[in-house]
C-alpha positions in Angstrom: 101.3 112.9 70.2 102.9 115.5 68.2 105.5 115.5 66.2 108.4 117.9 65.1 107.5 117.3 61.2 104.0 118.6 61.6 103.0 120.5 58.4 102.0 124.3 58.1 98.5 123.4 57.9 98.2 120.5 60.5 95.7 120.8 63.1 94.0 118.6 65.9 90.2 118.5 67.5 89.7 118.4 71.1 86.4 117.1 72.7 84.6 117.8 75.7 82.9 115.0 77.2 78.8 115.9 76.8 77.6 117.3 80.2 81.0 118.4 81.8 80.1 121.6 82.6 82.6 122.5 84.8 85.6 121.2 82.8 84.3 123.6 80.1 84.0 126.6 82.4 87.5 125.9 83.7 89.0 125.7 80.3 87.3 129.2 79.5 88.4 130.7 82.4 92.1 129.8 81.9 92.1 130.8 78.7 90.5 133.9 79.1 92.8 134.8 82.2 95.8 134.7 79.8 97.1 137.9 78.8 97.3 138.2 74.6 100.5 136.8 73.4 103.4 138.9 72.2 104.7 137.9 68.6 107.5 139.4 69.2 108.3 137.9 72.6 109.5 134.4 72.5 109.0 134.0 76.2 105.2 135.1 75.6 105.0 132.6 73.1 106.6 129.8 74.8 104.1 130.8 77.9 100.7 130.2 75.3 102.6 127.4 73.9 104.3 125.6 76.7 106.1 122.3 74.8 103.8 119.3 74.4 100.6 121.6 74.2 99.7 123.8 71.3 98.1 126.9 71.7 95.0 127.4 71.2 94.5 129.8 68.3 90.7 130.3 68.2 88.1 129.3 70.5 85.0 128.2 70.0 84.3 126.3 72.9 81.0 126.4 75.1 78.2 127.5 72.6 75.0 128.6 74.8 71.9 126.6 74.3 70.5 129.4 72.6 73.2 129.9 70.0 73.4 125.9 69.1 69.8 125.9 69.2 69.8 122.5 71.5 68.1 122.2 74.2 70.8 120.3 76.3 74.6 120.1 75.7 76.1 118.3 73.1 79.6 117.4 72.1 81.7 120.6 71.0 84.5 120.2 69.0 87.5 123.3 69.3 89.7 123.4 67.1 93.3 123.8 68.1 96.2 124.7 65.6 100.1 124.0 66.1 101.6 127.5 67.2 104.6 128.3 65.1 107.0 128.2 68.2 106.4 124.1 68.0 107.3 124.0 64.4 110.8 122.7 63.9 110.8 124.7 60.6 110.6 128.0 62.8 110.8 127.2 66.2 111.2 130.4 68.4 110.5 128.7 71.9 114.1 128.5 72.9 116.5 129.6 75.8 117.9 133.1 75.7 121.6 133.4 74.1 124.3 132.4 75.8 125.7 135.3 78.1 129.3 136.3 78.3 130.9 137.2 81.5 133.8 139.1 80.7 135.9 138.5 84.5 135.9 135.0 83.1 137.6 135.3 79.9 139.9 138.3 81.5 142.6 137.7 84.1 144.1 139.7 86.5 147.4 141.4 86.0 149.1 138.7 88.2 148.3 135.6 85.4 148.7 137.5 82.8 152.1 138.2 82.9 152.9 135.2 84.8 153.6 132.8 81.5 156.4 136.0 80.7 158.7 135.8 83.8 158.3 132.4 85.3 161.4 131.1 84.6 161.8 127.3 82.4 164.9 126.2 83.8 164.3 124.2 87.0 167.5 124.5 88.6 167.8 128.1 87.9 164.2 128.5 89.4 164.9 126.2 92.8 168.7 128.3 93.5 166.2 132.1 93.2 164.0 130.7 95.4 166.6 129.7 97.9 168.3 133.0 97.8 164.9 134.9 98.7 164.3 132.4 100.8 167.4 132.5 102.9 166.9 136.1 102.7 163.3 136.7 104.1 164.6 134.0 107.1 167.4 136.1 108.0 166.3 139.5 107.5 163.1 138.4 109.3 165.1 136.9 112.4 167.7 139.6 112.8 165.2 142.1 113.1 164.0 140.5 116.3 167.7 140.7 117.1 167.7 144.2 116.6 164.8 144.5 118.6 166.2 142.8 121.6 169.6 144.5 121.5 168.6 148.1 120.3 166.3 148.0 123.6 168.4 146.6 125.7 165.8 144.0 126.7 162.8 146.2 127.6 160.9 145.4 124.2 161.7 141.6 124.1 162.7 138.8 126.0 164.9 135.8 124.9 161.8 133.5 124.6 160.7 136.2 121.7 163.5 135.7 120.0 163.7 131.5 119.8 159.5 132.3 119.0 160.3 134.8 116.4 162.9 133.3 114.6 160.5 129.6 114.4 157.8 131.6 112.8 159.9 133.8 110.2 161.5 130.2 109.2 157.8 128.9 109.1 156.9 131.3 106.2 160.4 130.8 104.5 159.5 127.1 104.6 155.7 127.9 103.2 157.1 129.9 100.6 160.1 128.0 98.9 158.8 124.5 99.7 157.3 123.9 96.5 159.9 125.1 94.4 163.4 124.7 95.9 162.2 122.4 99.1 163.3 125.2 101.2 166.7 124.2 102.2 167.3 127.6 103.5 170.5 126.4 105.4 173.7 124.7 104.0 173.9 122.0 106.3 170.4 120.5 105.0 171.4 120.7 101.4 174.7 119.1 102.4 172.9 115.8 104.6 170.4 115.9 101.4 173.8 115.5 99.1 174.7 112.5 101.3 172.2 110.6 101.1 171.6 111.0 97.3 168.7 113.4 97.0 170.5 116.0 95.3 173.5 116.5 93.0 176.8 118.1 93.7 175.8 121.0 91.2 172.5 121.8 92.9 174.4 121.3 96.2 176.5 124.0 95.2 174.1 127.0 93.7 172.2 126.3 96.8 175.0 127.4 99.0 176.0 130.2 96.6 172.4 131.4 96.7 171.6 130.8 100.4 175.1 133.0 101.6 173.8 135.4 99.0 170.1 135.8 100.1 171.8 135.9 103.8 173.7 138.8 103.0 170.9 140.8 101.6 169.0 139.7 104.5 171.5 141.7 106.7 171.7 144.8 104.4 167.8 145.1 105.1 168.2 144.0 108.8 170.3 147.4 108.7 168.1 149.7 106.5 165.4 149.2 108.5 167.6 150.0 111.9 170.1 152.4 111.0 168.8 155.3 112.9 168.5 153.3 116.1 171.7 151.5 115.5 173.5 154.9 115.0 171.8 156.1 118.1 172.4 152.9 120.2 176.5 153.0 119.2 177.0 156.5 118.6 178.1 155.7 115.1 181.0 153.4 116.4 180.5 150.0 114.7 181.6 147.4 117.5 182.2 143.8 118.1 182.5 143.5 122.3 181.2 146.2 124.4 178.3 147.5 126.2 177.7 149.2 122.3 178.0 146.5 120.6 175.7 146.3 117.7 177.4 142.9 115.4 175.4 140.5 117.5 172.4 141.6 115.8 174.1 140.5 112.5 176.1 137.2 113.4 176.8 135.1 116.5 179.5 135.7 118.7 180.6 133.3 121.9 179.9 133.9 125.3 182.6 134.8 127.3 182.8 131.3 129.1 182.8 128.8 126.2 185.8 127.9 124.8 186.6 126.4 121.7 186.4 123.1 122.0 183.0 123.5 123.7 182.3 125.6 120.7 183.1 123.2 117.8 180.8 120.7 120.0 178.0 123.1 120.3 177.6 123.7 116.8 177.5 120.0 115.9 175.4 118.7 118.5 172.8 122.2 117.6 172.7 121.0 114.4 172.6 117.3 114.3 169.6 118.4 116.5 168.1 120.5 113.8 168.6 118.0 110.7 167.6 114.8 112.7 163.9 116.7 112.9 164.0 117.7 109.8 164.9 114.3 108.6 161.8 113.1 110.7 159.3 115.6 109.9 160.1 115.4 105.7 160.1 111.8 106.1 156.9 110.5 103.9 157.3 107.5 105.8 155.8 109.6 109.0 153.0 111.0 107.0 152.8 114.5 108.1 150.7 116.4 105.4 153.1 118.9 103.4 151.0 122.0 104.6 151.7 121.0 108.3 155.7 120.4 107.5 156.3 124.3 108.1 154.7 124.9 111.2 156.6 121.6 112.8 160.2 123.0 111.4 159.3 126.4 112.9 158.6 124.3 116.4 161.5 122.6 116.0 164.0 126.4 115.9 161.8 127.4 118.6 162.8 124.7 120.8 166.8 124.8 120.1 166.2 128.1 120.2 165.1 127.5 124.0 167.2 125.3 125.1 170.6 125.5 123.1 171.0 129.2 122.7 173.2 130.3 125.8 177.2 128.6 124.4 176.9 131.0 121.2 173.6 131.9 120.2 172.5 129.1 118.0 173.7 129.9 114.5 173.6 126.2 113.3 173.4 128.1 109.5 176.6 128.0 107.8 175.0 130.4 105.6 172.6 132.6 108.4 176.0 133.3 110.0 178.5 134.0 107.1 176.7 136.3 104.9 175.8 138.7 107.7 179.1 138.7 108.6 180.2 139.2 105.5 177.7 142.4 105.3 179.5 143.5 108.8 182.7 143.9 107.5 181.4 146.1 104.9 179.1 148.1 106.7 181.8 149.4 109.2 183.0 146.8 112.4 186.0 146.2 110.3 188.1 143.1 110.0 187.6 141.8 114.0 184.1 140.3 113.0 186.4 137.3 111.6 190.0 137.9 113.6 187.7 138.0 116.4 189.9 135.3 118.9 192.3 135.2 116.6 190.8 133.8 114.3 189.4 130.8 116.9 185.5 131.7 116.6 184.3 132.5 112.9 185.2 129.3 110.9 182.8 127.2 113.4 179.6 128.4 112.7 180.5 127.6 108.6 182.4 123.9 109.2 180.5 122.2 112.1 177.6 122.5 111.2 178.0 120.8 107.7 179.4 118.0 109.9 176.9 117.7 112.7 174.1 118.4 109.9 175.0 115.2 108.4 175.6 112.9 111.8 171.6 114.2 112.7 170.2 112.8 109.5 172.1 109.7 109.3 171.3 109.0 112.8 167.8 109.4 112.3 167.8 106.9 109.7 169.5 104.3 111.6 168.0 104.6 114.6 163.9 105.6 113.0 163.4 106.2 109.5 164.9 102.3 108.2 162.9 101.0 110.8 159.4 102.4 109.7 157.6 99.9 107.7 156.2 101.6 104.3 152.8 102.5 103.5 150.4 99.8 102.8 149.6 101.0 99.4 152.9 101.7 98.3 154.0 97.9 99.3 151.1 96.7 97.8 151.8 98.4 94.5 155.3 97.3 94.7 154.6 93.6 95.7 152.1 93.7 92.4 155.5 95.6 89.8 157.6 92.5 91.1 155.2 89.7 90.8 154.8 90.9 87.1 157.9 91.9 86.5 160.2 88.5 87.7 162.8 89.4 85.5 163.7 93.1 86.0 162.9 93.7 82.8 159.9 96.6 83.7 161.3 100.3 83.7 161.7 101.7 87.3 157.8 103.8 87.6 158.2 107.5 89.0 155.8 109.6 90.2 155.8 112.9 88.2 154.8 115.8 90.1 150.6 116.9 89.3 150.9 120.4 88.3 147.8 122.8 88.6 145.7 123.9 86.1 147.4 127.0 86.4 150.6 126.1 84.6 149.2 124.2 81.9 149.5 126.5 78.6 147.3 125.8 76.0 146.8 127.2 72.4 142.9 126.9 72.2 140.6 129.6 72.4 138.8 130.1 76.1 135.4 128.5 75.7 132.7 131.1 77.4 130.0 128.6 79.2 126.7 130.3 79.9 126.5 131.9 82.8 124.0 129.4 85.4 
């Protein structure tokens, strides 16, 4: 066996066994087939000396009869010399260099200024992405508004409003779920406030930045269809009519409901909405977190569906305000809030705070303190109190995993070869 300390000069006999002729005549004939090794070419070298098996450096094997002079074969000895690539004091049989790919040490514009504007403070980061949010939802909703009235029904139907609305509110969700938890709507963040999940300060940045994005949400809504709006009303902003374009902006009554039907409209719409949300963000329920928008969407399509005829369904304190808001700025004057005198506007911003709350609490006492907790989290508790008798043990929270993504470091990229 060889070793890495051979010397310069070390060598090694091979024998063939007297009589093998054809071993010798296959040895030749490999040998021979070989094409001359390249000194310069480690990969030539490493093919005549493959590791474990010098090569061999000069050949005498197989001396004819006539030049040994014997009449039969005899032991011939071939002398076989360590190549310099199985020298550890100049080994050149080795892998190529390691090869840099550059589209793994660059990255695209998107990461590379990401560490420059993503924004530290948490709170400040959750209320922006409420605001765009809020905004997407209602711009994305009142365009099918627009849609429906601007046509007068010929390019929609009612159905494509409940369905359009669900899945403009589905993407809101997927978008601001991870950062804010999507509120979008001030009567979630206020049931949220009740039960303890958030503090008045957040509570109130999230409003301020949900009636915000809603306004902007409007402005577009009216970008987008100010030529057919102008066309549809003859440039005669209107509340009531056959004209009337503010519907597409904020809810109005229908002519049969009256107020007290109202008031009980929007708290019953809404106690509808938050009891599902309170069921589907319930952990206790187990719905994955990538299927949470989709069932939120379902559950506006459905009021959408069936309690939409009283007043359109604004159950957004928020969705409703800040358009109307926009409306009086944009031209149909001080009747979008003295519209009844006065009897219709303030319900879509105060019941549905009020029915938002009865829907989650109801859930709770009627579902969600009823549902038994998951196994391992029981078992995980059951094992903190049997070592912890006492209540001495700090309260253990799970901290949010973030992705690899986010984590900064100061060290240099390491460039692994290229497989």
């Amino acid at each position: 066996m060889l070793s890495d300390n051979s010397s310069e000069n070390s060598s090694i006999s091979f024998r063939f066994p007297a009589g093998d002729q054809e071993s010798r005549k296959s040895v030749e004939f490999s040998i021979s087939s070989l094409p001359k090794p390249d000194m310069q070419n480690p990969f030539s070298l490493a093919l005549h000396s493959p590791p474990g098996s010098p090569p061999i450096q000069k050949s005498q094997i197989g001396e004819s009869e006539e030049e040994n002079g014997e009449g039969e074969m005899g032991l011939n000895t071939t002398t076989l010399e360590i190549a310099p690539s199985q020298k550890s004091s100049n080994h050149t049989n080795r892998p190529p260099p390691f090869e840099v790919d550059d589209l793994t040490t660059k990255m695209n514009v998107v990461d590379r200024i990401r560490s420059k504007f993503n924004i530290g403070n948490e709170l400040v980061r959750a209320s922006l992405a409420e605001m765009f949010c809020t905004g997407f939802l209602v711009f994305g909703g009142e365009c099918v508004n627009a849609q429906f009235i601007l046509s007068q029904r010929k390019n929609d139907e009612w159905v494509c409003i409940a369905v359009g609305w669900g899945l403009v509110l589905m993407f809101a969700v997927l978008m601001g779920s991870r950062i804010s938890g999507a509120h979008l709507n001030p009567a979630v963040s206020f049931f949220q406030l009740t039960q303890g999940k958030i503090n008045a300060v957040r509570f109130i940045l999230f409003v301020i930045a949900q009636n915000i994005g809603a306004f902007l949400g409007a402005l577009f809504t009216f970008i987008v269809y100010y030529d057919a709006i102008n066309a549809f009303d003859k440039g005669e902003r209107s509340v009531t009519g056959p004209t009337a374009t503010a519907a597409i902006f904020a809810t109005y009554p229908g002519a049969h409901l009256g107020t007290f039907n109202a008031i009980t409209d929007q708290i019953i719409g809404t106690a509808v909405l938050c009891m599902g949300v309170a069921a589907i963000v319930d952990r206790r329920n187990r719905i994955p977190p990538f299927l949470q928008p989709a069932w939120i969407a379902a559950l506006l399509s459905f009021i959408g569906m069936a309690l939409s005829l009283n007043a359109g369904y604004a159950i957004n304190p928020a969705r409703d305000f800040g358009p109307r808001l926009f409306t009086l700025f944009a031209g149909y004057g001080w009747r979008v809030f003295s519209y009844r005198n006065y009897k219709w506007f303030w319900i879509p911003i105060i019941c549905p705070m009020i029915g938002g709350v009865l829907g989650a609490w109801m859930y709770e006492f009627f579902i969600g303190f009823h549902i038994p907790d998951d196994p391992e989290t029981t078992y995980i508790h059951k094992i903190l109190d049997d070592r912890n008798p006492d209540g001495q043990l700090r309260e253990v929270h799970v901290i949010e995993k973030k992705p690899i993504s986010e984590i900064h470091t100061e060290e240099e990229t390491i460039a692994y070869r290229n497989m």
